[in-house]
C-alpha positions in Angstrom: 89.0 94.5 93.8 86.4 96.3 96.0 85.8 94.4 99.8 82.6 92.9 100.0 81.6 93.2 103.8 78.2 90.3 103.9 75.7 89.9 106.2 76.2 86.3 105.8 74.6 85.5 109.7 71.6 86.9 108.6 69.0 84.2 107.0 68.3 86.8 104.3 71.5 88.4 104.0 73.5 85.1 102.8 72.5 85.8 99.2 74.8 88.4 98.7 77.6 86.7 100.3 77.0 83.4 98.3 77.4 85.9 95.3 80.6 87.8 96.3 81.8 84.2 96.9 80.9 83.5 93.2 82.3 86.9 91.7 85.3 86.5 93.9 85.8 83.0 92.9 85.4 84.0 89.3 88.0 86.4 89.3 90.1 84.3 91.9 90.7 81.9 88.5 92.3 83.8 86.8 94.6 86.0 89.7 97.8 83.5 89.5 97.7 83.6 85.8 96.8 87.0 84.2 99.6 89.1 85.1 101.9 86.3 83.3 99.5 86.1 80.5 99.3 90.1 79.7 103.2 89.7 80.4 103.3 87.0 77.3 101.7 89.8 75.1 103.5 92.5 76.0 106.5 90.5 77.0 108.3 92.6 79.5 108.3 93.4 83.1 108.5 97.0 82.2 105.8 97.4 79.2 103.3 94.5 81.7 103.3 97.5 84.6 102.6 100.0 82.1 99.9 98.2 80.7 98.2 97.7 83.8 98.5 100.9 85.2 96.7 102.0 81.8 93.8 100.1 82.5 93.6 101.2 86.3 92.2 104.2 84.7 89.2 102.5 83.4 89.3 101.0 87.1 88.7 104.7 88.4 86.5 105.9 85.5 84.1 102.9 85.9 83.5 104.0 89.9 83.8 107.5 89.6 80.8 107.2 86.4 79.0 103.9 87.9 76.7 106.5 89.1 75.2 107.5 85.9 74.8 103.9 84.7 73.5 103.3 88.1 70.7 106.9 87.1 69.6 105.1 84.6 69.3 101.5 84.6 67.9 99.4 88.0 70.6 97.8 89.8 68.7 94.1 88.9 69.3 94.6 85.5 73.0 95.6 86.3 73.4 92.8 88.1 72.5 90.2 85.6 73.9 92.3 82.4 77.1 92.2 84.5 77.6 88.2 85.1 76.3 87.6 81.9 78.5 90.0 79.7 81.9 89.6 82.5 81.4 85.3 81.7 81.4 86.3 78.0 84.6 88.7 78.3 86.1 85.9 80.0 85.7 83.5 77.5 86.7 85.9 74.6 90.0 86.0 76.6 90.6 82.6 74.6 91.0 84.4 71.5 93.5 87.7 72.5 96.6 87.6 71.3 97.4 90.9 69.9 98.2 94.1 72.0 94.4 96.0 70.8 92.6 92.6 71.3 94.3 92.8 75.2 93.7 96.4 75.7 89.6 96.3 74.7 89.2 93.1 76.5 91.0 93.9 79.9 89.3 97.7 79.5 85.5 95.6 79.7 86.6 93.4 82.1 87.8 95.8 84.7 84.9 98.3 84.2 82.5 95.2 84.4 83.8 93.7 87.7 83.9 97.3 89.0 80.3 97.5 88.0 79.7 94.4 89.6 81.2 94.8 92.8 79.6 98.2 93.6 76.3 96.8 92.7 76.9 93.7 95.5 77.8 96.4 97.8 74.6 98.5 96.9 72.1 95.5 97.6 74.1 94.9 101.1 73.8 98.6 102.1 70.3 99.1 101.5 69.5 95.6 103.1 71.0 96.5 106.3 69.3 100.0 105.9 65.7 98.1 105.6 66.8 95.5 108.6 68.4 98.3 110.6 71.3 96.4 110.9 74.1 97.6 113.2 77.6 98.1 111.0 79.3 95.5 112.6 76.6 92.7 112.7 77.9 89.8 110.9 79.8 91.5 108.5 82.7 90.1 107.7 84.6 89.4 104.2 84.5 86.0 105.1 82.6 84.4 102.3 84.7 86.8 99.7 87.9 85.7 101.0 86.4 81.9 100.7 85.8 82.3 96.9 89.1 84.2 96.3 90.7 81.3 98.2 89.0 78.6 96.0 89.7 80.6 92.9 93.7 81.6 93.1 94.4 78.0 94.0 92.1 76.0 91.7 93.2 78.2 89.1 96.8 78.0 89.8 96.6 74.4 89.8 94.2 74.3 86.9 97.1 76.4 84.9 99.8 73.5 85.0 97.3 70.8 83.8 95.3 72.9 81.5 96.3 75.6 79.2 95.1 79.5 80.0 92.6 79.4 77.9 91.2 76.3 80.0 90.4 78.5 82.6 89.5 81.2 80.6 86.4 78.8 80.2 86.0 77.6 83.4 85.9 81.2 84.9 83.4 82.2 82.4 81.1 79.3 83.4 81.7 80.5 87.2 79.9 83.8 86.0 77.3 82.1 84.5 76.8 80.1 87.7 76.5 83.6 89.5 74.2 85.2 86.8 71.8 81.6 87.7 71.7 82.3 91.5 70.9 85.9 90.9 68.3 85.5 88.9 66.6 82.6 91.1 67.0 84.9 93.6 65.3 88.1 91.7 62.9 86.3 89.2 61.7 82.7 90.9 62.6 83.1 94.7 60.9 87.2 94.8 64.2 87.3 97.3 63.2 89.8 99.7 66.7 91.1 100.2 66.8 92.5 96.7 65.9 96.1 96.8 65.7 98.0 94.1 66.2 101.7 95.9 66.1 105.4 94.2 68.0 105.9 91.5 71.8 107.6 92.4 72.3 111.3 91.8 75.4 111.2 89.5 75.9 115.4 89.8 77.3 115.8 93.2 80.3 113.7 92.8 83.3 116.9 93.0 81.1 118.3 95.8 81.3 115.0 97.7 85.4 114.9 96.9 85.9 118.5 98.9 83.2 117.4 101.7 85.1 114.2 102.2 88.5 115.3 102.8 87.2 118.7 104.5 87.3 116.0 107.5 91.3 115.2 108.7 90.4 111.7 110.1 88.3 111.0 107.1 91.2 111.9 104.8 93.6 109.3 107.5 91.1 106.7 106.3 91.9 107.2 103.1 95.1 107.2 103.0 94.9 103.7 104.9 92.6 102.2 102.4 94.9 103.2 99.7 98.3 102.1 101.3 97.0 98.8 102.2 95.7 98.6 98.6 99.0 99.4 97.1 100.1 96.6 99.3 97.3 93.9 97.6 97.9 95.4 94.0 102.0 95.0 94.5 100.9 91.2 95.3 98.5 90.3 93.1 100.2 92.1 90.1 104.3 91.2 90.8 104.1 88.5 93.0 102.8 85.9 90.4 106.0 87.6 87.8 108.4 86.9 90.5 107.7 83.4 91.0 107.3 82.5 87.2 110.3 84.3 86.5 112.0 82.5 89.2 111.6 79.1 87.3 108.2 77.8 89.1 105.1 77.2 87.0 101.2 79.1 87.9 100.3 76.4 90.4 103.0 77.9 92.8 101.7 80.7 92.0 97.7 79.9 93.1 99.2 77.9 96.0 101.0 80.7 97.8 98.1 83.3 96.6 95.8 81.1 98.3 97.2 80.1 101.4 98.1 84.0 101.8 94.4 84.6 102.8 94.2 82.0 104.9 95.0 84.7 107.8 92.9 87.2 106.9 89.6 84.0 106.6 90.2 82.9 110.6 91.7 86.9 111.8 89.3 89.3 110.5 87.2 88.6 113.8 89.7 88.6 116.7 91.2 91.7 115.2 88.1 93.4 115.3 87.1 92.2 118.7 90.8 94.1 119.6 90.1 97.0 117.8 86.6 97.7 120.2 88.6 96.7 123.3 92.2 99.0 122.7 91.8 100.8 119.5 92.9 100.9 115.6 96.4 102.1 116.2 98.8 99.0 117.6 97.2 96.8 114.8 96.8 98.7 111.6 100.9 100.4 112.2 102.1 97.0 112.9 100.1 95.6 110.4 102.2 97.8 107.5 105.4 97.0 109.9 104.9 93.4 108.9 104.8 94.2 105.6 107.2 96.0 105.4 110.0 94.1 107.0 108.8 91.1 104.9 109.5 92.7 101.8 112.7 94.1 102.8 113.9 90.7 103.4 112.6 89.1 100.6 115.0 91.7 98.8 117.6 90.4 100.5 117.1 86.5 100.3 118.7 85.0 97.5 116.0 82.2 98.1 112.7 81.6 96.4 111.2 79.6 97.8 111.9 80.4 101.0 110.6 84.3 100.2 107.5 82.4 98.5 106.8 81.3 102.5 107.5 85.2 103.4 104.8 86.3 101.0 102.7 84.3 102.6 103.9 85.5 106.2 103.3 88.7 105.0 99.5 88.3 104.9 99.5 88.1 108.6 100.0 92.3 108.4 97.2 92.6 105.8 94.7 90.3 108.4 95.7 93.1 111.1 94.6 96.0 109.0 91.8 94.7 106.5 88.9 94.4 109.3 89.6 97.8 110.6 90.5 99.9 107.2 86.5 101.3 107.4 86.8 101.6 111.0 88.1 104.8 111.4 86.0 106.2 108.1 82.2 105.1 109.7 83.1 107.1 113.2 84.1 109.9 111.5 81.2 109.6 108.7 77.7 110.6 109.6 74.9 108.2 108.6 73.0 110.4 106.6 76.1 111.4 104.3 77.3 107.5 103.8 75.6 107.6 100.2 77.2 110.7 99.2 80.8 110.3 100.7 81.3 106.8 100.6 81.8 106.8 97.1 84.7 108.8 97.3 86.4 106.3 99.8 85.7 103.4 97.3 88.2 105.5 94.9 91.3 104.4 97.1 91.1 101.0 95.5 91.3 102.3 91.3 93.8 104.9 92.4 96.1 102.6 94.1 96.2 100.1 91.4 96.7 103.2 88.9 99.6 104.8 90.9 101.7 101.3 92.0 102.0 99.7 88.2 103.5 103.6 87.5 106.1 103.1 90.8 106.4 99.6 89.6 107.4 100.7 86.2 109.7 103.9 87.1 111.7 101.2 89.1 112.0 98.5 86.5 113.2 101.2 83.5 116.6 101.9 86.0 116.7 99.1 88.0 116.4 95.1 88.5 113.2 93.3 89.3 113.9 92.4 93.2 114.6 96.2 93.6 110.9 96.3 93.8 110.6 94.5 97.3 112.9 96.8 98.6 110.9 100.5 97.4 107.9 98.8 98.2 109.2 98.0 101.7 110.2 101.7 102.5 106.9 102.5 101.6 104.9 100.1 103.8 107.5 101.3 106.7 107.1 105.0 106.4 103.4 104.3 106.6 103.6 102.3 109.0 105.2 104.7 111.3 102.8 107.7 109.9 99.5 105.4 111.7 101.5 105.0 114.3 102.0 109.0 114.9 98.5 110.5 113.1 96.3 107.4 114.9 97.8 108.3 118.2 94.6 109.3 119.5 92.5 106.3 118.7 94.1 103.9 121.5 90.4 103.3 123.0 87.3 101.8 121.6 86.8 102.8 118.4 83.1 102.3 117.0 
């Protein structure tokens, strides 16, 4: 899922990050358990990657098109047809049990939270446009990492009392709790943080693709973003298998989930503080090194729930790169291209989670399920030693 960077210090700007805490908390739920649930449908580790690479391409065709829904409807309206029509997806979750029943129902839920996601992030942008905000002025995932946090463990936990379909429900009524506090906010509070700005030109979007990577350090940020995504789709997709098929039940799953963003809740602002004092480089290259080694020893460790703890360690790279993954994008990204441009940055996320499930896959036809921690930790290495080298240059004070 998209990072929602709040204004939460700002009196005004706390809306939106009580409702990424909501949306995150929403989709938190169901995090330990959906992989194992699409896995009980499809019923292999093999067919489960394909399937959700499949519907990574309704990830990347709901942002790359957003814009035309976003042409012709007002983002209030978006905003409240997407909590209200996400809560009912949930809920018909209860009822899938056939491959096309999966398939439809997946498709409209990851094109709704897309849709969802991007319109949070609209609201946030243009409020900090109107209050001349500075980029880094309270702005901090903080409040989405809360509700992820609350979600993956409560729904973990939830899962071994309850059935799936149990929190099918519950999640669904977390929606419905999110479409309330929007429309409070819009239609009985007259919030003045909810702007409803111009509606989004949805013809320059190829243009935008060759003026964004006509910039080198542009294209470096993108190639950050999408590496540390491939590093958050490999755990939120093969993590909760691993542990399941290791003989544990979901709430292990939600426990270690949850305590993994633990780092990145009390981090996000020291390593930022770092990042204006010495630079990007040091953290975001040993951020992927951490990472890396971690998965190359979970391959190794015949222990589970020892390399449970090590997933969990491993989150202590993600803390050192997540703060600082736009960093190096907004110094290299004029103000008055960030609505054309910015766009095509957002894509790293739908085309990380399209191209790991296919790595994920390859590996699994020819070889055994722990073989991915180890292709997964060459991958984090060699990036981490290509920041290292192309970020050589960004040693000082960065924004």
């Amino acid at each position: 899922m998209y990072k929602l960077r709040t204004y939460h210090k700002h009196p005004e700007g706390r809306i939106f990050a009580w409702m990424a805490l909501i949306l995150a908390g929403g989709i938190g739920l169901l995090s330990p358990i959906l992989p194992n649930f699409v896995k009980s449908i499809m019923h292999t580790d093999f067919s489960t990657s394909i399937f959700y690479s499949l519907m990574s391409i309704v990830t990347l065709v709901g942002a790359t098109t957003s814009v035309i829904v976003f042409k012709k409807f007002q983002r209030t309206k978006i905003a409240k047809f997407g909590f209200i029509m996400l809560a009912v997806i949930y809920f018909l979750l209860v009822f899938v049990s056939k491959f096309i029943e999966l398939t439809i129902i997946i498709a409209a839920k990851t094109w709704l939270q897309v849709l969802l996601v991007i319109t949070i992030g609209l609201f946030i942008r243009d409020f900090a446009k109107s209050k001349n905000l500075g980029a880094e002025e309270g702005r901090y995932f903080k409040f989405q990492n809360i509700g992820a946090l609350i979600g993956i463990f409560s729904g973990g936990f939830l899962a071994t009392k309850f059935s799936y379909e149990f929190i099918f429900v519950i999640a669904a009524a977390v929606l419905v709790v999110g479409f309330i506090y929007f429309y409070h906010g819009h239609v009985i509070q007259k919030h003045p943080a909810i702007i409803n700005a111009a509606k989004v030109d949805s013809q320059k979007f190829l243009h935008n693709i060759k003026r964004f990577f006509s910039d080198k350090e542009r294209a470096k940020a993108y190639s950050i973003s999408l590496s540390m995504m491939a590093w958050i789709c490999f755990k939120y997709l093969y993590v909760p298998l691993y542990i399941v098929s290791s003989g544990y039940l979901e709430s292990m799953v939600g426990l270690v989930l949850s305590i993994s963003i633990i780092p990145l809740i009390f981090l996000e602002t020291e390593v930022g503080d770092y990042a204006d004092k010495k630079g990007i480089r040091l953290p975001i290259s040993l951020g992927f090194l951490i990472v890396g080694i971690i998965l190359l020893i979970i391959f190794f460790s015949p222990y589970p729930m020892l390399n449970f703890i090590f997933v969990i360690l491993a989150s202590f790279g993600t803390a050192l790169i997540e703060p600082l993954s736009e960093t190096l994008l907004f110094k290299h990204l004029p103000k008055e291209e960030e609505d054309d441009l910015y766009g095509v940055f957002m894509t790293a996320d739908p085309v990380a989670y399209f191209i790991i499930p296919l790595i994920g896959a390859a590996v699994l036809f020819f070889l055994p399920f722990k073989s991915l921690f180890a292709v997964f930790a060459g991958l984090m290495l060699v990036v981490s030693l290509y920041t290292w080298i192309s970020l050589r240059e960004h040693t000082e004070k960065t924004r």
